[in-house]
C-alpha positions as CSV (number, residue, x, y, z in Angstrom):
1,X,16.2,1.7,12.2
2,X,14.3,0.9,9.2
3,X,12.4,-2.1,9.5
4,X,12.4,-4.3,5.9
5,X,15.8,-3.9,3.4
6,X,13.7,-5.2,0.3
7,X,13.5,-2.5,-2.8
8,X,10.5,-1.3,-2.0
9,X,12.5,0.1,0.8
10,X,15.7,1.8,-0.5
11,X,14.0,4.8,-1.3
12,X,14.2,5.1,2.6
13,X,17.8,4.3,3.3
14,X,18.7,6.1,0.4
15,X,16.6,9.7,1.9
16,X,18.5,8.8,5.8
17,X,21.9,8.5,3.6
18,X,21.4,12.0,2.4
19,X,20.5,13.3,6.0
20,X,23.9,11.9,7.2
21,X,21.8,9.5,9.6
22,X,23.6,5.9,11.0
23,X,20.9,3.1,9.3
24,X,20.2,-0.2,11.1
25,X,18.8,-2.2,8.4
26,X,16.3,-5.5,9.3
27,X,15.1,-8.2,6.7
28,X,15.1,-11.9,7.3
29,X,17.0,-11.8,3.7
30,X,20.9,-11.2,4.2
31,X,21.4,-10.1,0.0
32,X,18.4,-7.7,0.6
33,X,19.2,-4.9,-1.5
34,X,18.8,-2.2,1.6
35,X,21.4,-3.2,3.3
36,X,24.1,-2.5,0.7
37,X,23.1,1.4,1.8
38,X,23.0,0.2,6.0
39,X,25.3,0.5,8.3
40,X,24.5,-2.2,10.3
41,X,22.3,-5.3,9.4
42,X,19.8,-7.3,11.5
43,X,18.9,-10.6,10.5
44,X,15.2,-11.2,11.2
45,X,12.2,-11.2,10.0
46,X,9.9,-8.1,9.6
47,X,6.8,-10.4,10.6
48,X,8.0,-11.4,13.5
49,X,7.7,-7.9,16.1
50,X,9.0,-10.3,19.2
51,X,12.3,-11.6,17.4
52,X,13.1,-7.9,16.2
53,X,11.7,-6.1,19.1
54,X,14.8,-8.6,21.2
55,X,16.9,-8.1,18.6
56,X,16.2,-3.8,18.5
57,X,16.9,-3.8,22.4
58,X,20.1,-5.6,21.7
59,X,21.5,-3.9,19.6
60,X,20.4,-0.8,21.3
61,X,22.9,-1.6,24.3
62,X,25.5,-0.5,22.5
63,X,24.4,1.0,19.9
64,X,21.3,3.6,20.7
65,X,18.5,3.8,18.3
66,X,16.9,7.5,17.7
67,X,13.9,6.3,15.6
68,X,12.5,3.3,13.4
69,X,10.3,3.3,10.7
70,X,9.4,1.7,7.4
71,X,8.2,2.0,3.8
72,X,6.0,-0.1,1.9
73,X,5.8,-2.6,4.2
74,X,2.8,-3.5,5.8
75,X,4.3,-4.0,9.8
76,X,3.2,-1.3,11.6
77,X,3.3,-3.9,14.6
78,X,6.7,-4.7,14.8
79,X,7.5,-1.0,13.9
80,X,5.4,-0.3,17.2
81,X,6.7,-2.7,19.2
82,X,10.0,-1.4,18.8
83,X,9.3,2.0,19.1
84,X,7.6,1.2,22.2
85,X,10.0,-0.6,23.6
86,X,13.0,1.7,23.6
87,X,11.1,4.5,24.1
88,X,10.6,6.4,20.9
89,X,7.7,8.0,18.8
90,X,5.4,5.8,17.4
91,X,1.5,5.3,17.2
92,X,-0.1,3.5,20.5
93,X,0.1,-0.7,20.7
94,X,-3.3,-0.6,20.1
95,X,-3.7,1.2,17.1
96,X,-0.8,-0.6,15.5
97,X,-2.8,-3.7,16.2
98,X,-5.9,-2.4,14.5
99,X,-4.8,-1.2,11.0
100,X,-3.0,-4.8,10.9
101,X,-6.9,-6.6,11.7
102,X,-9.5,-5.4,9.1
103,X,-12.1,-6.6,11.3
104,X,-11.1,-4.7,14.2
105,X,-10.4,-1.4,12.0
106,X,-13.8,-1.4,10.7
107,X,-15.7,-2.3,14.2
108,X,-13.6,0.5,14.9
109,X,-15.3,2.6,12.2
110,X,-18.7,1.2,13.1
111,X,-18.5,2.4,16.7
112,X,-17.3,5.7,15.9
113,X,-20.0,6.7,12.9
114,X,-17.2,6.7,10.4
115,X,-18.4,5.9,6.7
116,X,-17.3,2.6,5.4
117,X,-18.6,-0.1,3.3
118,X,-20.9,-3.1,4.9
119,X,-18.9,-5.6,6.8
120,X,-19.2,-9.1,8.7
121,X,-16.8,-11.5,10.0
122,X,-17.4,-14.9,8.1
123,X,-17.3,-17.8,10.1
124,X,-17.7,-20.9,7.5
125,X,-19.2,-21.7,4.0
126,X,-22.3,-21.7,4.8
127,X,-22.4,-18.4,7.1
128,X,-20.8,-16.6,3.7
129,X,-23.6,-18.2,1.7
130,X,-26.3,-16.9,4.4
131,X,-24.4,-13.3,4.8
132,X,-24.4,-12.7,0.9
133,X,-28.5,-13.8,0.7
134,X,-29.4,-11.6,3.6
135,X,-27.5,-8.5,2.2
136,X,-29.1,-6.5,-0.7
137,X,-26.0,-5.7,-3.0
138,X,-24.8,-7.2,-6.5
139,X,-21.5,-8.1,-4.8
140,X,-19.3,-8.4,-2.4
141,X,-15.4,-8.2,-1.5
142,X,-14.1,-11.6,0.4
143,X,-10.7,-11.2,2.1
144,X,-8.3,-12.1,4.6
145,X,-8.1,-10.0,7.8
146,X,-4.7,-9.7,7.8
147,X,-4.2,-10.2,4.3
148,X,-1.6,-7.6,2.1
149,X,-0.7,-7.7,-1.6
150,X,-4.6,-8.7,-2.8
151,X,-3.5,-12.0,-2.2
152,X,-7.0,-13.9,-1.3
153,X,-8.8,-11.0,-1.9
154,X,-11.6,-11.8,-4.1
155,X,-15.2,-10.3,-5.7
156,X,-17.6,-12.5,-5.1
157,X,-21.8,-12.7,-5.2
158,X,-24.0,-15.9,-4.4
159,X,-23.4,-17.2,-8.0
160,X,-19.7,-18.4,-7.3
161,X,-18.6,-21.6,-5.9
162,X,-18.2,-20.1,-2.0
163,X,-17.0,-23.1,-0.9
164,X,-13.9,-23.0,-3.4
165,X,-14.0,-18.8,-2.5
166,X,-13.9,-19.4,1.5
167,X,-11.0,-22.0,1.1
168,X,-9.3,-20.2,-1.7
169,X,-9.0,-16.4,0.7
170,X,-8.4,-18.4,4.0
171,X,-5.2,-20.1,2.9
172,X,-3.9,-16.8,2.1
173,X,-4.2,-15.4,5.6
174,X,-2.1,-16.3,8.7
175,X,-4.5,-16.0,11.4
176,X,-7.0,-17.7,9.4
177,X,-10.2,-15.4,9.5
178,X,-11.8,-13.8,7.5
179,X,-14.0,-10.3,6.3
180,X,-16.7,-9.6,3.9
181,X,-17.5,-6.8,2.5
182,X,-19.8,-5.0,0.3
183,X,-18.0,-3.9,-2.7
184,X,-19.0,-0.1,-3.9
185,X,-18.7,0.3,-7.7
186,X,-17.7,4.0,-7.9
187,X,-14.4,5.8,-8.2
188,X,-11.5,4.8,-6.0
189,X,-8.7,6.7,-4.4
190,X,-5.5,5.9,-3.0
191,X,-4.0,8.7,-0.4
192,X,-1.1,9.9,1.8
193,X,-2.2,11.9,4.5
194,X,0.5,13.3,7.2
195,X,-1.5,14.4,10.4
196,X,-0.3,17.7,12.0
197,X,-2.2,19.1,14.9
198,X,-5.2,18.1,14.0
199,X,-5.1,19.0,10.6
200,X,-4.8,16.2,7.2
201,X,-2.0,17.2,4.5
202,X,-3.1,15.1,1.6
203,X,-0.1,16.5,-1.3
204,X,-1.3,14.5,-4.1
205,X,-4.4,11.8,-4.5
206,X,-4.3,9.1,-7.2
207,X,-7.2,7.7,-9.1
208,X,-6.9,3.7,-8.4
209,X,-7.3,2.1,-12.2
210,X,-9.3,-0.9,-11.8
211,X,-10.0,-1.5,-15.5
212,X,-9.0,-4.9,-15.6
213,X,-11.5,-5.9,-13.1
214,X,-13.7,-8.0,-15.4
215,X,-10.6,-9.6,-17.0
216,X,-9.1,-11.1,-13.3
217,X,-12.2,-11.8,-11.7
218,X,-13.0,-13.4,-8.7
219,X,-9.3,-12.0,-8.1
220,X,-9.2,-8.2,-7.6
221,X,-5.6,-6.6,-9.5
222,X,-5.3,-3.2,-9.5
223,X,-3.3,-1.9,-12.5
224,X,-1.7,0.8,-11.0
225,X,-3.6,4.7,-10.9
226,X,-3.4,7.8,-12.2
227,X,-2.3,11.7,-10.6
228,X,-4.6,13.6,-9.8
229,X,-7.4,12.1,-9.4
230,X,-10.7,13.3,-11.3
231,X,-12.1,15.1,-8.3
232,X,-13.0,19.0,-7.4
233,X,-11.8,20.9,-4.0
234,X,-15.0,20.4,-2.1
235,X,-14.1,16.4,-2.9
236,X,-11.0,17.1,-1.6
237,X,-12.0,18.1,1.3
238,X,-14.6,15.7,2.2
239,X,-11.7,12.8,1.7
240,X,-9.4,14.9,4.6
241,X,-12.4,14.8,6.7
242,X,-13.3,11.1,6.5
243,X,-9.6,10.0,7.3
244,X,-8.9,12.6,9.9
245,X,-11.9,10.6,11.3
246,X,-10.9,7.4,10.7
247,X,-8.1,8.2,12.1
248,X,-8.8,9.1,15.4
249,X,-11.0,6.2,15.2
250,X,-8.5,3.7,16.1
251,X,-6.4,6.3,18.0
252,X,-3.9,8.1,15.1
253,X,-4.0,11.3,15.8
254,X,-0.3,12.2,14.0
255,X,1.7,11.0,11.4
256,X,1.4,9.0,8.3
257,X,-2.3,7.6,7.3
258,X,-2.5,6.0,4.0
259,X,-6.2,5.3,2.7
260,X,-8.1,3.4,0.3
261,X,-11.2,5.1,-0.5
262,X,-14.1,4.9,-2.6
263,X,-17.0,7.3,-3.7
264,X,-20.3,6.0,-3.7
265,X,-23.1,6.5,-6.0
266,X,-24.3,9.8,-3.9
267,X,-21.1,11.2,-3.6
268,X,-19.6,10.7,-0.1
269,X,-16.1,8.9,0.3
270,X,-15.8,5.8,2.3
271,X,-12.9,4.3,4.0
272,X,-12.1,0.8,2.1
273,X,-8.9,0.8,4.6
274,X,-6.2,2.7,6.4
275,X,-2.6,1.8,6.8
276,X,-0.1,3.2,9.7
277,X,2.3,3.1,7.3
278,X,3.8,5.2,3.5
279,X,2.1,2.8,1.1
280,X,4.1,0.7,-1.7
281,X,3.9,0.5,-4.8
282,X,6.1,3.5,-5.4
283,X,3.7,5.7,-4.5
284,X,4.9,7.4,-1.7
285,X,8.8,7.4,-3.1
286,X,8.0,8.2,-6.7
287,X,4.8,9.3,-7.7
288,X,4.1,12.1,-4.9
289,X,7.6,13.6,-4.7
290,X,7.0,14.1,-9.0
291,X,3.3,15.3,-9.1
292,X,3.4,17.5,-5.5
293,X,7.9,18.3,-4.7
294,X,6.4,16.7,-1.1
295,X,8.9,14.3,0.6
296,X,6.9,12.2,2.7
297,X,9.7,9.8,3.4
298,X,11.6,12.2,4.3
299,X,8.8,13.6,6.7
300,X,8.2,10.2,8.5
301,X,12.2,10.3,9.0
302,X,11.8,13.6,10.9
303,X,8.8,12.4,13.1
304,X,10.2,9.3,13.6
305,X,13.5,11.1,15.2
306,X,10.8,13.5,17.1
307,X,11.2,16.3,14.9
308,X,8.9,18.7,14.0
309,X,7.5,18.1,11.1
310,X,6.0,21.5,9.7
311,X,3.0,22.7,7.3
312,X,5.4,24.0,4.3
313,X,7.2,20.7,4.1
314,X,3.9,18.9,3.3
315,X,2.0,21.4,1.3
316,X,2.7,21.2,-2.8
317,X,4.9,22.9,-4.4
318,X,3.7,22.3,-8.3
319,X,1.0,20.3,-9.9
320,X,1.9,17.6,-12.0
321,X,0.7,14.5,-13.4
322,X,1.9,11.2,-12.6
323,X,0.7,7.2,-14.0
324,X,1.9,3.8,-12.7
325,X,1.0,0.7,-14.4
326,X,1.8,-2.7,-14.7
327,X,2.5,-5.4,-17.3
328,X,0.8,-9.0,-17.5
329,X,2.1,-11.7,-19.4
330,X,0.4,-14.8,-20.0
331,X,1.5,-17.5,-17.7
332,X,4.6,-19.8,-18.4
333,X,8.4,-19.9,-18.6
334,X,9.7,-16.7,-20.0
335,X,11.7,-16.9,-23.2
336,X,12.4,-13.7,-23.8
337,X,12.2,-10.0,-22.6
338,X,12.2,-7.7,-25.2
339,X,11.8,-3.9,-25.8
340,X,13.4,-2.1,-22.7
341,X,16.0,-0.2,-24.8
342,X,13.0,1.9,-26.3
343,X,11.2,2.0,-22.8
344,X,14.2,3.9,-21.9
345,X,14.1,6.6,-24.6
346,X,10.5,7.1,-23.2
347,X,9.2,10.5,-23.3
348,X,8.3,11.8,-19.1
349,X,10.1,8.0,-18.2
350,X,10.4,8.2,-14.3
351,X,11.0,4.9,-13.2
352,X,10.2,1.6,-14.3
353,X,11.3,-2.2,-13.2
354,X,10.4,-6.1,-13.6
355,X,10.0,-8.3,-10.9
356,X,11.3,-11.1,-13.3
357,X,14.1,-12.3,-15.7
358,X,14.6,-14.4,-18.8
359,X,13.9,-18.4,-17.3
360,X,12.0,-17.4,-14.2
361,X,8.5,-18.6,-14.6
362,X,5.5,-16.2,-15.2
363,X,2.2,-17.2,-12.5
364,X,-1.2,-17.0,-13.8
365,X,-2.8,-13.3,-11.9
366,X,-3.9,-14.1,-9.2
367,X,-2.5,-11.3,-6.5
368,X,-0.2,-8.3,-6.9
369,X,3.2,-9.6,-6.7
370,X,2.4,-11.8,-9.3
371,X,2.1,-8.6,-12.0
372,X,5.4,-8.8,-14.3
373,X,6.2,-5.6,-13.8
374,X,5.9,-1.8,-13.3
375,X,6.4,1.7,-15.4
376,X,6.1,5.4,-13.9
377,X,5.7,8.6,-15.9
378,X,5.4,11.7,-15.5
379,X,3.4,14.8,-17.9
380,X,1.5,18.0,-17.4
381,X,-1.7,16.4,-16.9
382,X,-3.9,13.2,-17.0
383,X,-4.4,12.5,-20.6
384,X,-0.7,13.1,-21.1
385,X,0.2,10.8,-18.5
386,X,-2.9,8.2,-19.0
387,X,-1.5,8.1,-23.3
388,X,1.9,7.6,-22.1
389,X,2.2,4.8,-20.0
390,X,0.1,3.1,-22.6
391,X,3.0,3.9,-24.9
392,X,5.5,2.6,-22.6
393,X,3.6,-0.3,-21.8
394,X,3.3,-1.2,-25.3
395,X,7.2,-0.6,-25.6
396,X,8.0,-4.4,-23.6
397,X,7.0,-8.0,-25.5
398,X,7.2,-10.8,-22.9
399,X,7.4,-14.0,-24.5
400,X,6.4,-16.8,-22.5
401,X,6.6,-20.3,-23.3
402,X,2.8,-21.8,-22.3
């Protein structure tokens, strides 16, 4: 069972086609494209673990289920619940339940000594007002708990309007509470770790590109990252160490760990956040496979059928350079979308898409889903990689009417 059919996710039913594997597909969305490559389709909603942990047991009546997972979806609940409930591997209830709370991941840290930015729940205006004076740092990260997607995740310091800030992240969260936190300036990292025994195999890490964090502020975009990141072996290791503890922090001791990182001015990595999950974004399904040969889809399919998943399928098998980044049209109505014959002649072109079409209307930037686009390549090394996405970026003109 894969849990979510949206196209962030057929990279998984297209890796459990080639293993010859029965797919039960879930999305509350019946033209999800996913479910073209499923063999059976369950109508419910990935948010909701109750309705599809009833509608897994089911369907499981007739029908057994040997595993469930997902991709680049951020429900590691309902992928629990499931799991749980029929039996299968999966990380514990309460784990799932902490890498989907922020607040309760980093009291998690906090208990256990693992390095992480400064946090505190907010409780109201005038708490986040007090909490920002009483804290020596330029600035600070407001966000949703539960929040995905950057949506109401915003860089703040006592100089904004933190009325409009505490509104403007609470309506973006469901269970309507929030975090601060202290934002480090330093590099940031994105990772995929699969935990074996004990031990972290990290195959590739990527260099977050935050660039356009002046341009988008209070809103925090990220515009995609880079392969390999701009860090030595002892680096390296230090990362594996922080997450193998972070890990077992809120009880993952195997499987998939996906981290946000940062490296403070003295050097030492800190956990921004983990995910029980392979991370969007094409990350996992694109970028890894090109710069490392390392499946990590394909290894969450084996461990979540209780397979063995072994050393040599995680180690890399070649270096190579990867770059993601994203396109941002001014807001309006597009008129026109021009330039993708060229992108296609693209030198190292690995993938690219747009998350609009000619009449839809472009939002102003205020979160992830509302970038226009994305564009992967590939190249020997970083400054090949870094010079050609900017080429291919520069390949599409969106016109928009304002």
């Amino acid at each position: 069972m894969i849990i979510g059919a949206g196209v962030e996710q057929v990279p998984a039913y297209e890796a459990a086609k080639r293993r010859g594997l029965t797919i039960v597909g879930t999305d509350m969305d019946p033209d999800a494209p996913g479910f073209a490559l499923a063999d059976y389709k369950l109508l419910v909603s990935t948010r909701d673990p109750s309705a599809t942990e009833k509608e897994a047991v089911e369907f499981h009546r007739n029908h057994p289920i040997h595993g469930v997972m997902t991709v680049a979806n951020d429900v590691p609940y309902t992928v629990a619940r499931v799991a749980h409930a029929l039996g299968l591997p999966s990380i514990s209830l309460d784990a799932a339940k902490c890498v989907t709370d922020k607040l309760l991941m980093k009291e998690q840290f906090a208990a256990h000594g693992v390095a992480c930015p400064w946090f505190a729940s907010v409780d109201n205006p005038k708490h986040l007002r007090d909490l920002i004076e009483n804290h020596s740092a330029d600035n600070f990260v407001l966000k949703p708990v539960d929040g995905r997607g950057a949506r109401g995740v915003l860089l703040i310091n006592s100089d904004v309007d933190l009325e409009w800030a505490f509104a403007e992240s609470m309506r973006w969260g469901e269970c309507k509470r929030l975090i601060l936190e202290e934002f480090i300036p330093g590099m940031q990292l994105s990772t995929e770790t699969f935990i074996v025994d004990g031990v972290c195999y990290t195959p590739a890490i990527a260099e977050r590109n935050y660039s356009r964090l002046e341009q988008f502020r209070p809103n925090i975009i990220e515009d995609g990252g880079t392969i390999p990141a701009p860090i030595d072996a002892a680096m390296r290791k230090a990362v594996d160490e922080v997450i193998l503890q972070g890990a077992s922090a809120i009880d993952i001791t195997s499987g998939i760990i996906k981290g946000d990182i940062v490296i403070d001015n003295t050097g030492r990595p800190l956990i921004i956040e983990l995910a029980a999950r392979l991370s969007g974004g094409w990350f996992a399904t694109h970028q890894i496979p090109a710069a490392s040969g390392v499946n990590l889809v394909d290894a969450v399919i084996s461990y979540s059928l209780g397979e063995a998943v072994s050393s040599s399928q995680l180690l890399p098998k070649f270096q190579r350079a990867t770059a993601i980044r994203y396109w941002f049209p001014s807001a309006g109505m597009i008129k026109r979308i021009e330039g993708e014959e060229k992108l296609k002649q693209m030198p190292g072109l690995l993938s690219y898409g747009f998350f609009r079409k000619q009449g839809d209307r472009q939002p102003k930037i205020c979160m992830h889903p509302d970038r226009f686009g994305y564009v992967i390549v590939t190249g020997d090394n970083r400054d090949e990689v870094s010079a050609l996405a900017d080429q291919a970026l520069g390949c599409i003109q969106v016109e928009v009417a304002l």
